[in-house]
MMTF fields as JSON, N, C-alpha, C and O atoms, coordinates in Angstrom:
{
  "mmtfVersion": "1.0.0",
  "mmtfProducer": "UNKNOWN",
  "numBonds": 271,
  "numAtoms": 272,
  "numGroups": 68,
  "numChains": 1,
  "numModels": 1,
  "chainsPerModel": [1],
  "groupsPerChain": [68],
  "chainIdList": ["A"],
  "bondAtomList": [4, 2, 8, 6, 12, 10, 16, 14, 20, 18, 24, 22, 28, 26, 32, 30, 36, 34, 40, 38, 44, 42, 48, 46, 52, 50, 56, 54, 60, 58, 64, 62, 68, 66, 72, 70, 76, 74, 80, 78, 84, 82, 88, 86, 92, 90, 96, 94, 100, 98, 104, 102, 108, 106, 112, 110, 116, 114, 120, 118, 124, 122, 128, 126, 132, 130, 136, 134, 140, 138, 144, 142, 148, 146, 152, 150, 156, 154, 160, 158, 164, 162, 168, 166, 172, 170, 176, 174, 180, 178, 184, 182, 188, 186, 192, 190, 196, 194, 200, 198, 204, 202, 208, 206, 212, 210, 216, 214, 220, 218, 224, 222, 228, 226, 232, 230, 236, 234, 240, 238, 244, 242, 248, 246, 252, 250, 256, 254, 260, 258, 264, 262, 268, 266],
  "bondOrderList": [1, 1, 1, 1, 1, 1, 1, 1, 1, 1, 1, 1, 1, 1, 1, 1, 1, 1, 1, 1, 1, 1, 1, 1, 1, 1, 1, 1, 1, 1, 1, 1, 1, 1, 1, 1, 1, 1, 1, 1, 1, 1, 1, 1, 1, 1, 1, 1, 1, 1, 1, 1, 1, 1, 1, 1, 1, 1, 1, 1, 1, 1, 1, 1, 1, 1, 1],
  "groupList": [{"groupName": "UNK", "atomNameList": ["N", "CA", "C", "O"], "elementList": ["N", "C", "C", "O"], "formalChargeList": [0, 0, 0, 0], "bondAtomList": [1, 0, 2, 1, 3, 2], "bondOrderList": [1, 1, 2], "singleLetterCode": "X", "chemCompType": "L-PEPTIDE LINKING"}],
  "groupTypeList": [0, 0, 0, 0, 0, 0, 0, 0, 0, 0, 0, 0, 0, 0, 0, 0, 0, 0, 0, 0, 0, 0, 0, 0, 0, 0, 0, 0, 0, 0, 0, 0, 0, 0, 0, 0, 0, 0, 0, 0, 0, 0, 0, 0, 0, 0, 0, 0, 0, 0, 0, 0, 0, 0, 0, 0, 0, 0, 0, 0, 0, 0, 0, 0, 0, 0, 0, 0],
  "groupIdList": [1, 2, 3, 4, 5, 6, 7, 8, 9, 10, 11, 12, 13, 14, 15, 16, 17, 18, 19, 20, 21, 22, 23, 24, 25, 26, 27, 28, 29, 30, 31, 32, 33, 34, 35, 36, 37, 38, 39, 40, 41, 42, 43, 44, 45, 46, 47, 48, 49, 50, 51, 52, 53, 54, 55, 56, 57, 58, 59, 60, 61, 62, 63, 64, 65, 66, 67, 68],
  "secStructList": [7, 2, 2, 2, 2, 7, 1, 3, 3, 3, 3, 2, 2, 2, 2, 2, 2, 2, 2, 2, 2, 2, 6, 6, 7, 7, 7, 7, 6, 6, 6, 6, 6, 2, 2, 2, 2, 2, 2, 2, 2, 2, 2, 2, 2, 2, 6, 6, 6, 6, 1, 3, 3, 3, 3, 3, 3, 6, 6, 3, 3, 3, 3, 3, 3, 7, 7, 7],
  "xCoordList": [0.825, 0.0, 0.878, 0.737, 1.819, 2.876, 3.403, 3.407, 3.853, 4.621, 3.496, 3.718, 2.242, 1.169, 0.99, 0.613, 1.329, 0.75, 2.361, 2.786, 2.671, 3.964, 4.415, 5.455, 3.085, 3.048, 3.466, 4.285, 2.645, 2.996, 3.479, 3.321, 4.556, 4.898, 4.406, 3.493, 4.953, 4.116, 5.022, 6.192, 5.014, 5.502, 5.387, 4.486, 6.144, 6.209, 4.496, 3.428, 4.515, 3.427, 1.753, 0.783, 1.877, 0.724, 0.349, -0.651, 1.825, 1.357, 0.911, 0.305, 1.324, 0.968, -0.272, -1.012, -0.858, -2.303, -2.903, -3.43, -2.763, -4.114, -3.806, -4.815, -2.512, -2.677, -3.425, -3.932, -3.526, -4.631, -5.815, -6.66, -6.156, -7.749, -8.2, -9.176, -7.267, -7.834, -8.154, -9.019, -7.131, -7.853, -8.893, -9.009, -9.542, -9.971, -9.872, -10.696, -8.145, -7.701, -7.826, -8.39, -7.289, -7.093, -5.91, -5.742, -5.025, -3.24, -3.225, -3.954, -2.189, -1.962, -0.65, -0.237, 0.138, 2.003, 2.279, 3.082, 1.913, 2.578, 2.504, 3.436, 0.96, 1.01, 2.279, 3.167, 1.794, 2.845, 4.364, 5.048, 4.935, 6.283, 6.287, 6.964, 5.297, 5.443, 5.437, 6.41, 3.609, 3.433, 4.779, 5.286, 5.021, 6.015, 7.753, 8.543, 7.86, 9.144, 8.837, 9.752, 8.037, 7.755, 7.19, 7.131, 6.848, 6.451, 7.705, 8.376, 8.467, 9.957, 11.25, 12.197, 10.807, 11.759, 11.168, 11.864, 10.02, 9.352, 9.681, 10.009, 9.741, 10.378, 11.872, 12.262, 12.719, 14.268, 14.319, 15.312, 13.386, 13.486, 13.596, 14.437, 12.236, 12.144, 12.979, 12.891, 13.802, 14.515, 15.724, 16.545, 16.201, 17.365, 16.954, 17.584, 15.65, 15.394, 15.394, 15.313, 15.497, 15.382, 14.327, 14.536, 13.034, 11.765, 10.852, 9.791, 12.0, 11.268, 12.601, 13.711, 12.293, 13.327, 12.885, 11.793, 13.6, 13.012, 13.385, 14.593, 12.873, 13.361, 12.575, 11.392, 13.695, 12.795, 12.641, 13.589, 10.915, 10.373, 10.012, 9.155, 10.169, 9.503, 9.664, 8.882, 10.925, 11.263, 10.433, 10.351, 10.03, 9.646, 9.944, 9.971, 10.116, 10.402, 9.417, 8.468, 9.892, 8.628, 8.998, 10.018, 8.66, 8.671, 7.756, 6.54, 8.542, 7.925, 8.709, 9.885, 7.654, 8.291, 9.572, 9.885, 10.411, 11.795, 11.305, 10.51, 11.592, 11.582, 12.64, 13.779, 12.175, 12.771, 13.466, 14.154],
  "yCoordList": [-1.184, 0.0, 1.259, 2.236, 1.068, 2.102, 2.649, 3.767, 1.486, 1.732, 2.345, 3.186, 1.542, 2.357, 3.741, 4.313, 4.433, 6.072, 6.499, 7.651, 6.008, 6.735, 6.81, 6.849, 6.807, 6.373, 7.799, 7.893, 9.311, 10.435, 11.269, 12.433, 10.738, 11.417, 11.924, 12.727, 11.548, 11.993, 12.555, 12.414, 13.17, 13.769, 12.386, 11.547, 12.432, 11.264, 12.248, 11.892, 12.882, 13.896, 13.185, 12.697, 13.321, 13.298, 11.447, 11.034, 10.546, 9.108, 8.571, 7.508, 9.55, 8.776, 9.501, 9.089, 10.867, 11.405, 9.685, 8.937, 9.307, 8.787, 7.211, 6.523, 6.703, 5.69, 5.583, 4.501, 6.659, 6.718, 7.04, 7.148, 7.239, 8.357, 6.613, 6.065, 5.943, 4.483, 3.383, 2.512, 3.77, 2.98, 3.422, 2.826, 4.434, 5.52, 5.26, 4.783, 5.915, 5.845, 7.36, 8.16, 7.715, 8.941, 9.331, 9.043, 9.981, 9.598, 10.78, 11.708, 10.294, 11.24, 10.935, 9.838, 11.513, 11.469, 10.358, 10.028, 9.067, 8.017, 7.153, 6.404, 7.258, 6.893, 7.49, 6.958, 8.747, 9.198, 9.019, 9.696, 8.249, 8.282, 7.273, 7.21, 5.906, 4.253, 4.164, 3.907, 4.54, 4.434, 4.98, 4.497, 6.321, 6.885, 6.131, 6.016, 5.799, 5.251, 3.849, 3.129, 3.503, 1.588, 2.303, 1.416, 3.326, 3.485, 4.153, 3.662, 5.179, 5.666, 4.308, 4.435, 3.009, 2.177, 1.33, 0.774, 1.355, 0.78, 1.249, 0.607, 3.009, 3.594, 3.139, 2.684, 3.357, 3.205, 1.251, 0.553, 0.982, -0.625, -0.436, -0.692, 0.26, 0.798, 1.352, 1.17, 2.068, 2.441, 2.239, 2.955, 1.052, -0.02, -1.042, -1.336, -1.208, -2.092, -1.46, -2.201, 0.115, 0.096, 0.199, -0.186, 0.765, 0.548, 2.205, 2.576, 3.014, 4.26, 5.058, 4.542, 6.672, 7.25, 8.453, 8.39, 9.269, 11.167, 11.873, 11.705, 13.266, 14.445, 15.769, 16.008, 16.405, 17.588, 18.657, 19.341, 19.01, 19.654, 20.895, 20.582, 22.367, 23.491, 22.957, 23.004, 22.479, 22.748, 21.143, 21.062, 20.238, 19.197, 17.831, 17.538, 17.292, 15.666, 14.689, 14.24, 14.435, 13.719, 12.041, 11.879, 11.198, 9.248, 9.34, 9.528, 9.183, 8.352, 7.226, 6.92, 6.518, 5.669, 5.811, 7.001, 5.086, 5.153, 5.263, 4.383, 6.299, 6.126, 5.462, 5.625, 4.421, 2.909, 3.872, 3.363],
  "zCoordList": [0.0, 0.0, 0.0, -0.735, 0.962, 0.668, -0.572, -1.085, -0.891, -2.258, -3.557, -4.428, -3.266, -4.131, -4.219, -5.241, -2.868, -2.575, -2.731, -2.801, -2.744, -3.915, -5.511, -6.168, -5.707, -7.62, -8.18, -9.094, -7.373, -8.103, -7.618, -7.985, -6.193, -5.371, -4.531, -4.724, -3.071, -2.099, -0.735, -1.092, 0.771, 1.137, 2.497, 2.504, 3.192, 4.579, 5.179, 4.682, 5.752, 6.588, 5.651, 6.232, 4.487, 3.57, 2.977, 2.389, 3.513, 3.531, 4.888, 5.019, 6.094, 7.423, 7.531, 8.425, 6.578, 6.79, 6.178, 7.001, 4.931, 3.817, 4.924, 5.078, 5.625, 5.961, 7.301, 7.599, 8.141, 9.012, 8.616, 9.505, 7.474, 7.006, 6.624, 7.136, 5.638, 5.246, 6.274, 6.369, 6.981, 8.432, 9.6, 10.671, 9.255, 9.801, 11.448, 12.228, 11.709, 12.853, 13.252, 12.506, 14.435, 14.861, 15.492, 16.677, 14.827, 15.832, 17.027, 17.376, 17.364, 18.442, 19.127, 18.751, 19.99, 19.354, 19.515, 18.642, 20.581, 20.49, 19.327, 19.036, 18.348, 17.414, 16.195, 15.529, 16.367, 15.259, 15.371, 14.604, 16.173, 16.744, 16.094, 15.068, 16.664, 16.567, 14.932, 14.222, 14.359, 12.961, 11.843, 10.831, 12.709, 11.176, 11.18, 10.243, 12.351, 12.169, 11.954, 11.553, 12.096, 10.879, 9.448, 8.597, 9.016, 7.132, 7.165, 6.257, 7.86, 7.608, 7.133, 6.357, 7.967, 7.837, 6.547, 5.697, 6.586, 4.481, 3.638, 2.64, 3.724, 2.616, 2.325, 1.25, 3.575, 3.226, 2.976, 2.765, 3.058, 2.312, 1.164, 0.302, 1.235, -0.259, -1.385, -2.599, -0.674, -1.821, -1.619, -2.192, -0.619, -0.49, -2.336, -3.353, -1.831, -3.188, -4.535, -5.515, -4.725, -5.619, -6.608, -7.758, -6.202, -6.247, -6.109, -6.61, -5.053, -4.937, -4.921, -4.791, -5.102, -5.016, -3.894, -3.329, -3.701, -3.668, -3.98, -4.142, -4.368, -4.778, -4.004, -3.76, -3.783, -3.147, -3.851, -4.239, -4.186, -4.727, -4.185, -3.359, -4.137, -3.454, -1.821, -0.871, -1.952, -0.371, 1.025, 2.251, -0.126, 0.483, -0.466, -1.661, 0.633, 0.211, -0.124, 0.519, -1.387, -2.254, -2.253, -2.924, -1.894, -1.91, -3.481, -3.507, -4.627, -5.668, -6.537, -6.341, -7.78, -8.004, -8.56, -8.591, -8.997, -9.724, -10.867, -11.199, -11.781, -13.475, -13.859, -13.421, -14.985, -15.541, -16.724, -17.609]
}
């Protein structure tokens, strides 16, 4: 699912919003500590594998796919 909401680029802040809105959770800091540093450690899987990149756009960091 991760790797999906990074198809057109997306910001860390704006994947831990849609992955709580889809689970329709409600965070609050211990969540946001626990949740973002397990999707923080998916991304850098992620792009250990080779699969996602980033670029920072207007001053923010974008998770999208790798262009082939």
């Amino acid at each position: 699912m991760i790797y999906d909401m990074c198809k057109n680029g997306i910001t860390f802040e704006e994947l831990l919003k849609n992955i709580f809105d889809k689970y329709k959770l409600s965070i609050n800091a211990n969540q946001y500590v626990l949740v973002g540093s397990t999707i923080k450690s998916y991304l850098s899987y992620l792009l250990n594998e080779d699969k996602i990149i980033y670029e920072f756009i207007n001053n923010k960091m974008l998770w999208k796919h790798k262009n082939i």
